[in-house]
KETIDREN-86543 format. One record per residue: residue in one letter; x, y, z of N, C-alpha, C in turn. Coordinates in pm, whole numbers, plus 50000, padded with zeros to 5 digits. Layout:
residues N
AXYZXYZXYZ ...
END
This chain:
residues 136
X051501133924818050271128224870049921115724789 X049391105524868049261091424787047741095224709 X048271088224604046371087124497046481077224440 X045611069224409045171054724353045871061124174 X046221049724098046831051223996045461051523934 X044541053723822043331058723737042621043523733 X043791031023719043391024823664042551011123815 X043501018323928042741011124047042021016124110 X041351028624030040731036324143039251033724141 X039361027223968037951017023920037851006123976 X038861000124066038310992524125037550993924238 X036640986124326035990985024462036750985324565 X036310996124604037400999224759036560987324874 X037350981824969036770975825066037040982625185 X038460983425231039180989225335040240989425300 X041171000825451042161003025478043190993925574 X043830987325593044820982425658045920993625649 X046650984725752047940999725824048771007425678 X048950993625603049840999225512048991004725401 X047950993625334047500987125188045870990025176 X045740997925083044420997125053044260983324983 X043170980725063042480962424959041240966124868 X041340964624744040480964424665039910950724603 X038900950324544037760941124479037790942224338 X038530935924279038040931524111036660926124078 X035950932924079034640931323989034610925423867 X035130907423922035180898123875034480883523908 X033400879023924032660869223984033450857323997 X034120854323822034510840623867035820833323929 X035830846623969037660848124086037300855424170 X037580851124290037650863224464038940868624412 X038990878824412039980886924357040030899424417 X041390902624524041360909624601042880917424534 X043370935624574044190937524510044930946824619 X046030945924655046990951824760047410964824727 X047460978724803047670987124724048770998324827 X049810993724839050621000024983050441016424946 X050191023525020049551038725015051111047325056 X051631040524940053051050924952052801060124815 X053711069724792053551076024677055441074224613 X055041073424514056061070924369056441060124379 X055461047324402056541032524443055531023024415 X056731017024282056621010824152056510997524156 X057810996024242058490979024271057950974224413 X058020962124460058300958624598059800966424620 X060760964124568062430971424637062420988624665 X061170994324599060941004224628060511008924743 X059450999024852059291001924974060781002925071 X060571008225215061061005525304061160989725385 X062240985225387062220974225491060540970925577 X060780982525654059400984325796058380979425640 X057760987525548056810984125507056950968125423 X057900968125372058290956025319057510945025386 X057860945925560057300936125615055880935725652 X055590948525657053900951525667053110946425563 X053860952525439052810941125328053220929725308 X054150918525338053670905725406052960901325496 X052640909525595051570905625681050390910925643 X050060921325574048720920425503048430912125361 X049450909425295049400897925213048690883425266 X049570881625394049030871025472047760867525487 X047340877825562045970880425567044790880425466 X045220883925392044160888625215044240870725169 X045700868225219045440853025166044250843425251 X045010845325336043870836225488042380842725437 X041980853725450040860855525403039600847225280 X040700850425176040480842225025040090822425029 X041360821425138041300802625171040540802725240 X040060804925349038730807025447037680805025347 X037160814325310035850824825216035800809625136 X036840805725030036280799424881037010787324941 X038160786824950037980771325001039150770224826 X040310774224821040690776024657041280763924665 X041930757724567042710748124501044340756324442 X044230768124512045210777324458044710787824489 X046020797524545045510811924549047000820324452 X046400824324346047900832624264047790849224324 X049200847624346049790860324411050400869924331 X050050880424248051310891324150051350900524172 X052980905324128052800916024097053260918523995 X052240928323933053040929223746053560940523697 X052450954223719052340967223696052580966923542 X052870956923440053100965623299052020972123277 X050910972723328049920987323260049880992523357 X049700987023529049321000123594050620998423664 X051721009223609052931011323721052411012223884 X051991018623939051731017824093051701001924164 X052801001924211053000988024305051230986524361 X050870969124319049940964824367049780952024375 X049580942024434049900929824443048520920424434 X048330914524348046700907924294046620895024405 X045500891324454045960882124521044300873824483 X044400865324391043660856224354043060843524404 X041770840924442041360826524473041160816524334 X041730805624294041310797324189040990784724195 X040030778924154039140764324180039550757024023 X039430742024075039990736323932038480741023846 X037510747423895036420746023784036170758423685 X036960763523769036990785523717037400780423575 X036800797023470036880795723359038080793923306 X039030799123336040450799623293041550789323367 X040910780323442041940770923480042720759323360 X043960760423354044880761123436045510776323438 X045260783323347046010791023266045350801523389 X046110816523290045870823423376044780836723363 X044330840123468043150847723426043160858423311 X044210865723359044880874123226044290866623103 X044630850523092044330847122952042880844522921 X042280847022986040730842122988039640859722965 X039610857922840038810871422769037510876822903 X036670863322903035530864922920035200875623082 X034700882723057034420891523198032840893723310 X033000884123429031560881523453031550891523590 X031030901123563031040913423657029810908623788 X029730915823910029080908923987027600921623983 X026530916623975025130918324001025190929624097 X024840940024144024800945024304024330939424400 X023260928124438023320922524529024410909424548 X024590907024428025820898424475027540908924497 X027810918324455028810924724514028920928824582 X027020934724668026950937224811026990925224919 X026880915824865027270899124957028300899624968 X029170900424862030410898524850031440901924939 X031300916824948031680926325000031720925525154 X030120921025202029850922225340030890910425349 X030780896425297031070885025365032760883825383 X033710900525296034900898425300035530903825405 X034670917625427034460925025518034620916025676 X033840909425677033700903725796034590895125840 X035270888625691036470877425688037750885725774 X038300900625699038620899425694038760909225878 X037550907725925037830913026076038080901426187 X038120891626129038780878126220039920877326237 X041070886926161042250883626130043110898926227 X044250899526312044620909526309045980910626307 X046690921226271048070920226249048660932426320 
END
């Protein structure tokens, strides 16, 4: 049975897509959205199936289109890393030349500006809605 790894389960759930739970980094000064294919024991991308392989490119797609829509980025960074949280998840970042950590990368930028509740309930609604324009 699939379960969020401990360490994404702190993150903000938004929704479900076919494959990928999309989560919210409760991070203000990045739209920071996080891909989470709802397979169980699968680590890598080479770990999916083909079929899903291609499913989370098309919800990748999407999470992206969403992000460029919404902020309008100068860059959107795409990873996947897992050295702390093994469970395949793919970060999919909006970045403006003005964000705190530009050029570098957020990873390198200590500072942590968590969002208010009415601004994570904005947030939320306005991604929500982004991301029902889109279908795959």
């Amino acid at each position: 049975m699939f379960e969020l790894h401990p360490d994404l389960n702190k993150k903000i759930h938004l929704l479900d897509m076919t494959l990928c739970k999309v989560l919210l980094e409760d991070e203000k000064h990045y739209p920071w959205l996080i891909l989470v294919p709802r397979r169980v024991n699968v680590c890598r991308l080479m770990d999916l199936s083909n079929q899903d392989k291609h499913q989370l490119i098309d919800e990748l797609d999407v999470a992206q289109k969403v992000l460029f829509e919404l902020f309008h980025p100068a860059q959107l960074n795409v990873a996947a890393i897992g050295n702390k949280t093994p469970q395949l998840h793919i970060h999919v970042i909006a970045r403006t030349l003005d964000d705190p950590a530009w050029p570098s990368t957020v990873w390198d930028h200590p500072v942590k500006a968590r969002y208010s509740l009415k601004e994570k309930e904005d947030r939320i609604a306005v991604i929500l809605e982004a991301f029902g324009k889109f279908s795959i």
